[in-house]
C-alpha positions in Angstrom: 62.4 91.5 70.9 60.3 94.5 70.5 61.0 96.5 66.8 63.4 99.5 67.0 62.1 103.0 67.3 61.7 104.9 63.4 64.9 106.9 63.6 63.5 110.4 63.2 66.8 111.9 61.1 65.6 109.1 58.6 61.9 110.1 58.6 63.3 113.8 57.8 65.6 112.1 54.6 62.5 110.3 53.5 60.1 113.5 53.9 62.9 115.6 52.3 63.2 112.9 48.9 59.5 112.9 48.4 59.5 117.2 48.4 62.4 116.7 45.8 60.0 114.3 43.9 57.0 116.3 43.7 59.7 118.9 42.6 61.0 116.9 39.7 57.2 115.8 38.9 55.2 119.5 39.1 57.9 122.0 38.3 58.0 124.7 38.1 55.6 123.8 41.4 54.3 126.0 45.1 54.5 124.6 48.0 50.5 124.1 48.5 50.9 121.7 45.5 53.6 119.8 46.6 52.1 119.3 49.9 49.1 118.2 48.4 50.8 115.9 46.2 53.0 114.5 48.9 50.8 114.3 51.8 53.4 116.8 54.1 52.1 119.7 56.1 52.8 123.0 54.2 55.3 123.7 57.0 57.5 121.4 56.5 57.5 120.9 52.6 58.6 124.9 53.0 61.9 123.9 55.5 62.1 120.7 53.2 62.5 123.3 50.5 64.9 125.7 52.0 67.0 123.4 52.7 66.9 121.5 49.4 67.6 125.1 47.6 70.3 125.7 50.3 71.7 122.3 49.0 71.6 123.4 45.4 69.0 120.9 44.1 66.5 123.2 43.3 65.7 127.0 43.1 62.8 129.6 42.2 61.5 129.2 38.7 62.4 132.1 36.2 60.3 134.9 36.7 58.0 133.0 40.1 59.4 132.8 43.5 57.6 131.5 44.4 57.7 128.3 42.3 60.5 125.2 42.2 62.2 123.7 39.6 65.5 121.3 39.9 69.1 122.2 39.3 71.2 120.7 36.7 72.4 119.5 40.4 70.1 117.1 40.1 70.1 116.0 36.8 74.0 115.4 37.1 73.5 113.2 39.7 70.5 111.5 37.9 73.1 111.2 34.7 76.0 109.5 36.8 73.5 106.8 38.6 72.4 105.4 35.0 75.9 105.0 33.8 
């Protein structure tokens, strides 16, 4: 039995966790940072990051656009897994 195909809505999640990472590691952080941190192709840390900010888990730094920090989004959820 040959191994299944990588599911690629699952490489996506995966590519999209790492972005929010780098996020949580190097903010307020660019995107030519995070995608040399994480390895991902400058285009697709920026969609990673739209959508992540259209998700409410981060958004522009104070005072830098074009800079990412978390949400308390993140931090909420972070609070209720270590209960």
């Amino acid at each position: 039995m040959s191994p299944a195909a990588p599911d690629p809505g699952m490489r996506v999640v995966r590519t999209a966790l790492r972005v929010l990472e780098s996020v949580s590691e190097l903010q307020p952080v660019g995107v030519s940072a995070i995608a040399r941190a994480t390895g991902v192709p400058k285009s697709s840390v920026q969609r990673c990051l739209v959508s992540l900010r259209e998700a409410g888990w981060i958004s522009s730094a104070p005072g830098d656009p074009l800079r990412w920090a978390l949400t308390g989004r993140a931090l909420a959820v972070g609070l209720r897994g270590s209960a």
